[in-house]
C-alpha positions in Angstrom: -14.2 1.5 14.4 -17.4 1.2 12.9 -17.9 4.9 12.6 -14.9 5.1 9.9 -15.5 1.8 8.5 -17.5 2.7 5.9 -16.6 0.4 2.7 -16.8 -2.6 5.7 -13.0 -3.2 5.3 -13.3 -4.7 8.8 -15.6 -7.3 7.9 -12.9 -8.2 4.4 -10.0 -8.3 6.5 -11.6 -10.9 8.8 -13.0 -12.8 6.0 -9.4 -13.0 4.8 -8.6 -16.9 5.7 -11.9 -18.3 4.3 -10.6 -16.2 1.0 -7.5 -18.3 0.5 -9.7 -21.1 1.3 -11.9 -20.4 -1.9 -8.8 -19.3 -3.6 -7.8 -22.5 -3.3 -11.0 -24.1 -4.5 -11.1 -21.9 -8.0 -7.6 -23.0 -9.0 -8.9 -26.6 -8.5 -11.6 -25.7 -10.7 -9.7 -23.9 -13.1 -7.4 -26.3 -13.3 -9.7 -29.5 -14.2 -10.1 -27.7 -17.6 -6.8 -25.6 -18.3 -4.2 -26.3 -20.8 -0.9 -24.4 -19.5 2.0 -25.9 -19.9 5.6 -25.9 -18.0 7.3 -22.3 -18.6 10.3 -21.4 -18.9 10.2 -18.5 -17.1 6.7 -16.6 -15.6 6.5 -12.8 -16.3 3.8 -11.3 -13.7 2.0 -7.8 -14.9 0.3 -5.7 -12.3 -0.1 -2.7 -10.6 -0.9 -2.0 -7.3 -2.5 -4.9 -4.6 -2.7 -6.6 -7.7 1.3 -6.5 -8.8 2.3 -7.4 -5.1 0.3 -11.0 -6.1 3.8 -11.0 -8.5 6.1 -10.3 -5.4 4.6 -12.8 -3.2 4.9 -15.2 -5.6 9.1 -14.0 -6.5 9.8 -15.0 -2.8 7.1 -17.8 -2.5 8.8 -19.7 -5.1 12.3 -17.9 -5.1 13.9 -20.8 -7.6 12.2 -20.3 -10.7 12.6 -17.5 -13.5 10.5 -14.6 -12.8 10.0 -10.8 -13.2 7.0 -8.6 -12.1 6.2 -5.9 -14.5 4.7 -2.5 -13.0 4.8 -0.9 -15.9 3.1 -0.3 -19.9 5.5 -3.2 -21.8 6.7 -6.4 -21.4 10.3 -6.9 -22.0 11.6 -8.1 -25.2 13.3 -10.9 -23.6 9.7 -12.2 -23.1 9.6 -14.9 -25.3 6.4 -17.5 -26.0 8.6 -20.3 -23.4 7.6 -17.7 -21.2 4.1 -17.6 -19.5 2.7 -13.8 -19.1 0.4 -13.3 -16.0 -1.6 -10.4 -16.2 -3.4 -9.8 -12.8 -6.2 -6.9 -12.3 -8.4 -7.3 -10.1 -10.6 -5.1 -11.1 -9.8 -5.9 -14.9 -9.8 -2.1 -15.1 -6.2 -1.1 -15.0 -4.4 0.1 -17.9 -0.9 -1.0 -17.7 -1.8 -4.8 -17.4 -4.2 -4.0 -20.0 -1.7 -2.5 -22.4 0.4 -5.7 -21.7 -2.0 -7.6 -22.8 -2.2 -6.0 -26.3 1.6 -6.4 -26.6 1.2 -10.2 -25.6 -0.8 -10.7 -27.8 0.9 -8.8 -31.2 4.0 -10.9 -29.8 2.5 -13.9 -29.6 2.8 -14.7 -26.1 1.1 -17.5 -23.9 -1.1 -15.4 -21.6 -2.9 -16.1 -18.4 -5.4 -13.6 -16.8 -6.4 -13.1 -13.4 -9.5 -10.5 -12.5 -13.0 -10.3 -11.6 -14.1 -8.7 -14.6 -13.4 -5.5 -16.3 -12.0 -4.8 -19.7 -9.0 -7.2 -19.4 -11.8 -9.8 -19.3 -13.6 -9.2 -22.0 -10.6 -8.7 -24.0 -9.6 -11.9 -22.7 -12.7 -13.6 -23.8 -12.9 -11.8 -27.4 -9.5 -13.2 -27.8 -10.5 -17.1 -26.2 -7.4 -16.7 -23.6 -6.7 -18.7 -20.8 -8.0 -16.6 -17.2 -9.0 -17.3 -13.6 -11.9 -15.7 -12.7 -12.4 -14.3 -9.0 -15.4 -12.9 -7.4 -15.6 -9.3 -7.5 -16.7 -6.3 -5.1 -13.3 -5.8 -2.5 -11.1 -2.9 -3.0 -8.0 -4.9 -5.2 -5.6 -4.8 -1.7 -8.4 -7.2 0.2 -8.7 -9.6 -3.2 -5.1 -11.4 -2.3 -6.3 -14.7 -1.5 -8.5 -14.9 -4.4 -5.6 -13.8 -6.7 -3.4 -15.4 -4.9 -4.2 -19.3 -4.0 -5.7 -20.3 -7.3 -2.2 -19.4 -9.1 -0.4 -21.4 -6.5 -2.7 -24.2 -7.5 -1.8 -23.9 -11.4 1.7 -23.3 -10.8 2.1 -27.0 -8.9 0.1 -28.4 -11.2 1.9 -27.4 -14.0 5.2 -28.4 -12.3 6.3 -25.1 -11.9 6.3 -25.3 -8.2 6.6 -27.9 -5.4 4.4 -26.0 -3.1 1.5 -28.8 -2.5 -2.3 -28.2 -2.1 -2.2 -30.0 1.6 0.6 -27.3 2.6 -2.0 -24.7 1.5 -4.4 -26.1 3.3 -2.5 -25.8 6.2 -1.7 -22.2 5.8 -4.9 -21.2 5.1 -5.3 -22.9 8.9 -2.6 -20.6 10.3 -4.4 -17.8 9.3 -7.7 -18.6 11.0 -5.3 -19.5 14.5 -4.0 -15.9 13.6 -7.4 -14.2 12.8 -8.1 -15.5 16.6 -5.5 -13.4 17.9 -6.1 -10.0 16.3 -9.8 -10.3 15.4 -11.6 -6.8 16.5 -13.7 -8.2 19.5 -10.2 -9.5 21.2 -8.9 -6.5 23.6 -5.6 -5.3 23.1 -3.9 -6.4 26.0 -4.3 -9.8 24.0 -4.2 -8.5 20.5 -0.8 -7.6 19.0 -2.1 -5.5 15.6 -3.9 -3.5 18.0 -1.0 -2.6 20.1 1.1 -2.0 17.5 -1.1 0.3 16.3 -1.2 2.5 19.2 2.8 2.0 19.6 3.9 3.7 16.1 0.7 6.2 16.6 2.5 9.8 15.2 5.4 7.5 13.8 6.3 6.7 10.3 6.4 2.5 9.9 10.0 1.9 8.7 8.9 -2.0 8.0 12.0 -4.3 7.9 13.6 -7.8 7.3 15.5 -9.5 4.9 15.3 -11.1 1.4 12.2 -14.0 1.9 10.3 -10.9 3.4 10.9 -8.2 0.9 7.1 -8.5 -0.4 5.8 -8.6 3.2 7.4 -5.5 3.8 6.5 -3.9 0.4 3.2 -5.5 1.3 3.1 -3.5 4.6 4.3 -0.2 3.2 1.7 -0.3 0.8 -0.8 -1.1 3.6 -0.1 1.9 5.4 -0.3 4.1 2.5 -3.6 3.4 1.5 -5.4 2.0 4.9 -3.4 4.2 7.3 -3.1 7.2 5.0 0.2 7.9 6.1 3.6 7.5 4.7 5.9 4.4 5.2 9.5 2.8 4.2 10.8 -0.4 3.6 14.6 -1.5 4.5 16.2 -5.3 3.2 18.9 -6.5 4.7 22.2 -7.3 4.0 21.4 -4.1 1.8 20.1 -1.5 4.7 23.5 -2.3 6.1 25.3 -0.8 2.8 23.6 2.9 2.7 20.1 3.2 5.2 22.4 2.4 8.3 24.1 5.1 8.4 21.3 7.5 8.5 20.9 6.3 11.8 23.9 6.4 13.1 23.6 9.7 15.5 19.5 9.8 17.0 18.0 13.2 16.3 14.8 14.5 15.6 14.5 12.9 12.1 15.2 9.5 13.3 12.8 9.9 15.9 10.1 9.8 13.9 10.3 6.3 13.0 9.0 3.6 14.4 10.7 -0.2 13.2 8.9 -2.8 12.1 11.2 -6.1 12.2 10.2 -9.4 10.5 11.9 -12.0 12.0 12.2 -15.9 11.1 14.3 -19.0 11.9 15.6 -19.1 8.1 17.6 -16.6 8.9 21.3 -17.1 7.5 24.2 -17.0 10.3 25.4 -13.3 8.6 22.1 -12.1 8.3 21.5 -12.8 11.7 25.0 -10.7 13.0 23.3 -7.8 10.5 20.1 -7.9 12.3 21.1 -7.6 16.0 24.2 -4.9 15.2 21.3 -2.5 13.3 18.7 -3.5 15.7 21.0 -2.6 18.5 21.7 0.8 16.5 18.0 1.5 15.6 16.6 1.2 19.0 18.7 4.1 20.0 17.8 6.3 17.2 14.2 5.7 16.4 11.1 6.0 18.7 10.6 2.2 18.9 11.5 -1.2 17.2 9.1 -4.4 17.4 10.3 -8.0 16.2 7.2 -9.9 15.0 8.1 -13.4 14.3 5.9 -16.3 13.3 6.5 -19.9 14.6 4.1 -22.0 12.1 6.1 -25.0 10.5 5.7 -23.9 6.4 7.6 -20.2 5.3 4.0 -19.6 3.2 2.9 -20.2 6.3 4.9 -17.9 8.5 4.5 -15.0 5.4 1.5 -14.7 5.5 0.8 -14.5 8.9 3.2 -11.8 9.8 1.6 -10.3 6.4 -1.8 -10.7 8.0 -0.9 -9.5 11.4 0.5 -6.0 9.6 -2.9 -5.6 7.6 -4.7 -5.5 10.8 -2.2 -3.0 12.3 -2.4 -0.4 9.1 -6.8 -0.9 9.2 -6.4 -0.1 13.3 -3.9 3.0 12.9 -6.4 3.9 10.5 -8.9 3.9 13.0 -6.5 5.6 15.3 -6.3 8.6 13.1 -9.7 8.7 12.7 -9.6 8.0 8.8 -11.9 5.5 6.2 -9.4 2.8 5.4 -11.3 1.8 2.6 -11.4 5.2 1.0 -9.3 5.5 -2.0 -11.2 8.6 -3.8 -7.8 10.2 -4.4 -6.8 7.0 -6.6 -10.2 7.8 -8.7 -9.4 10.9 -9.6 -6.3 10.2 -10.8 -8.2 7.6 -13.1 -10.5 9.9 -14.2 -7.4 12.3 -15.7 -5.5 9.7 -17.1 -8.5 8.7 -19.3 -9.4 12.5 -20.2 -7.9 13.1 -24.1 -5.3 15.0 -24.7 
């Protein structure tokens, strides 16, 4: 693994619960001196491992007004009750950047989230409001310290019930998890690893329904740019109104996927009829369907483990194929156009 691992992804991903850990230390911090009030509504800007911070939190706290933005503007329905995130890790990205500018012409409340960058600085110029996280990960293996300190600020502001203890715990969960699927355990005991080796040659069809939908956009996004490979994600009770019957009859096309099911005890009684007719349907047509469920007591809890476990599996299949998982060289050069002028 070591061979391929050039960027040391291995040595982020298993650094991953002490992360949250500090992630939850800086939203203390940055909370001691803040002055955010109650929102309305929260409008989340970012692109990326950085915008999937805004889909975690849409089914972490699935109650409250919110939108993520993946996009140049800010909808006009924006208004300043409304608290704008705008979360970069690497403060570098030009869409969160560009909703900055509009926030600020509009009058918005703003909150920033990076490690440094030009979103910073205009940040500071301007004397906004930002959380500060240390810098030098590639953006998909800064989650915990985007993250846990907007958890923090969001249940201190009242915006959320989540509580600091339950973080605490979760944070917890994910070291009992790291235990599990760690590098040095073998994989007769380690469940990313075989994974890994089961969907080898496959394409991850990652599934669930609603409270997982950024786990599995998560996961997709995992294997894109770990794995190198391309992935899909299906939600129930939608997959049951179109995707289903795409598998329907097995042949060579539906062979190539392999299912990824996210499983959990919250599941609703009709939900639960959905998922064993399709899984019933899918294990005929595609070359193989895992459940991974997650029996810790808190649903951050639960999320983020399954979310964990399905990091490892993209950074082993990445392995497995004999590719850098932290190489993103082809996302670089796309930068580099997109700031030529025209």
């Amino acid at each position: 693994m070591k061979e391929f691992d050039h960027l040391k992804i291995l040595d982020a991903i298993v650094k991953f619960p002490e992360q949250c850990e500090r992630g939850i230390k800086i939203g203390e911090d940055f909370v001691k001196k803040a002055k955010i009030k109650k929102p309305k509504g929260l409008c989340v800007c970012g692109m990326g491992a950085s915008g999937i911070i805004g889909n975690l939190l849409r089914n972490i706290i699935p109650d409250k007004q919110m939108i993520v933005i993946k996009d140049y503007d800010i909808p006009e329905f924006v208004d300043s009750s409304w608290l704008v995130v705008l979360v970069s890790y690497s403060g570098g990205t030009e869409e969160p950047v560009n909703c900055f500018r509009q926030a600020l012409e509009r009058k918005l409340n703003v909150l920033g989230v990076c490690s440094g960058g030009e979103l910073a600085s205009l940040m500071k110029k301007r004397r906004k409001p930002m959380i500060k996280v240390p810098s030098g990960l590639p953006p998909r293996y800064g989650t915990g310290y985007m993250l846990f300190p907007l958890l923090v600020l969001l249940k201190k502001i009242g915006f959320s019930e989540l509580k600091t203890n339950i973080l605490k715990s979760v944070v917890m969960n994910l070291q009992e998890t790291r235990d599990e699927i760690k590098p040095d355990v073998p994989m007769k005991n380690n469940i990313s690893k075989r994974i890994a080796f089961k969907i080898k040659n496959t394409i991850p069809m990652v599934m669930s329904f609603g409270d997982y939908e950024s786990v599995c956009y998560r996961a997709k996004t995992q294997f894109n740019e770990n794995s190198k490979i391309p992935a899909s994600v299906e939600i129930l009770p939608e997959m049951n109104h179109n995707s289903i019957l795409a598998f329907e009859y097995p042949h060579h096309l539906t062979k190539r996927f392999s299912v990824l099911l996210i499983r959990d005890e919250s599941e609703g009684v009709q939900i639960r009829k959905r998922v064993e007719f399709t899984k019933g349907l899918l294990r005929k047509s595609c070359d193989s369907l895992t459940e991974l469920w997650s029996l810790y007591p808190s649903p951050l809890g639960r999320m983020l483990s399954i979310m964990y476990i399905l990091d490892f599996v993209s950074v082993y299949l990445a392995f497995v194929y004999e590719n850098d998982p932290g190489d993103y060289s082809l996302l670089l050069e796309l930068k580099k156009i997109l700031k030529q002028k025209v």
